[in-house]
C-alpha positions as CSV (number, residue, x, y, z in Angstrom):
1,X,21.4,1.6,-7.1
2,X,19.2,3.5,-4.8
3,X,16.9,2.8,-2.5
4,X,14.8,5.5,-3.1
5,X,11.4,4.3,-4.8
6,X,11.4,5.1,-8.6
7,X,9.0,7.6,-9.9
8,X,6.8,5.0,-11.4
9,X,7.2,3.0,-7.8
10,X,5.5,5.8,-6.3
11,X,2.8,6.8,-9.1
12,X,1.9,2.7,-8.4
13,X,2.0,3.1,-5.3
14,X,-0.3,6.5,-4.9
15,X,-2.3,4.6,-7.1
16,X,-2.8,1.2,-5.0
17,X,-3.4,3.9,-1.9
18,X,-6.0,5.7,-3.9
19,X,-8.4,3.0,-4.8
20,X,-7.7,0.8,-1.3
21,X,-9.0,4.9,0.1
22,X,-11.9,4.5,-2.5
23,X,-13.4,1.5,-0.4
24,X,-13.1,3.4,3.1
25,X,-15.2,5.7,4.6
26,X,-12.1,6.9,6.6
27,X,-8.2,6.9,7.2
28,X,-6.2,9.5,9.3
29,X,-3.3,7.7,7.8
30,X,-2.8,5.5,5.0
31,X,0.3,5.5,2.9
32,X,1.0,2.0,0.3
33,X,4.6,1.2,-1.1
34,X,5.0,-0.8,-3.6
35,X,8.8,-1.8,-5.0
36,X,9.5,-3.6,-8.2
37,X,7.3,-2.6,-10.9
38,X,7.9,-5.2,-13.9
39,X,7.3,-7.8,-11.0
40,X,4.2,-5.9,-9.8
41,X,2.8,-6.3,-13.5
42,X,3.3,-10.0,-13.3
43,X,2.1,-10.5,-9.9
44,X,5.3,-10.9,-8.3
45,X,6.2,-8.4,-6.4
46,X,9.2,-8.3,-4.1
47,X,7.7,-6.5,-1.3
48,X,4.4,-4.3,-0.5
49,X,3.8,-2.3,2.6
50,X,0.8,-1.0,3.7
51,X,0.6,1.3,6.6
52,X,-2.8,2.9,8.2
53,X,-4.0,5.1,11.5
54,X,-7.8,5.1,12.2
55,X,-10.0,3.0,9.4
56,X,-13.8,3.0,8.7
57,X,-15.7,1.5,6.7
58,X,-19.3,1.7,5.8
59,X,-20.3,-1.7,7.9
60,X,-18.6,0.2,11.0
61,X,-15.7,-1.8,10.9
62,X,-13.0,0.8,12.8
63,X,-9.0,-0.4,13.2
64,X,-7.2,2.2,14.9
65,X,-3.4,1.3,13.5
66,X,-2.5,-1.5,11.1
67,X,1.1,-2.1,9.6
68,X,1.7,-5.0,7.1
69,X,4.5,-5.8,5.0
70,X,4.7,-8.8,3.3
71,X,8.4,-9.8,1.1
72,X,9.5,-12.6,-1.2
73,X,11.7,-15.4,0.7
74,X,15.4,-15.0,-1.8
């Protein structure tokens, strides 16, 4: 199998990036991968990666580069 993210990976994934965009007032970068979808619809997902250059928000909170990736111990 390949490890290139299904298309419904990546329409959940645009998805999860457009409404995490909807609560910032900025992002020079943000991109959101999500893998597993049926476990994603259970709240189980195997991994989620979240990746983002210069954030705002309206209460002036600014974070110039954050990276998280969180995965499920197997």
């Amino acid at each position: 199998m390949s490890d290139e993210p299904r298309l419904e990976e990546k329409a959940l994934s645009k998805a999860a990036e457009t409404q995490l965009s909807n609560h910032l007032q900025a992002a020079q970068e943000l991109d959101v991968e999500i893998t597993d979808l049926i476990k994603m619809t259970q709240g189980q997902a195997d991994s989620v990666s979240v990746v983002g250059k210069r954030i705002g928000n309206a209460a002036r909170l600014h974070i110039q580069e954050v990276e998280l990736h969180t995965s499920r111990g197997r």
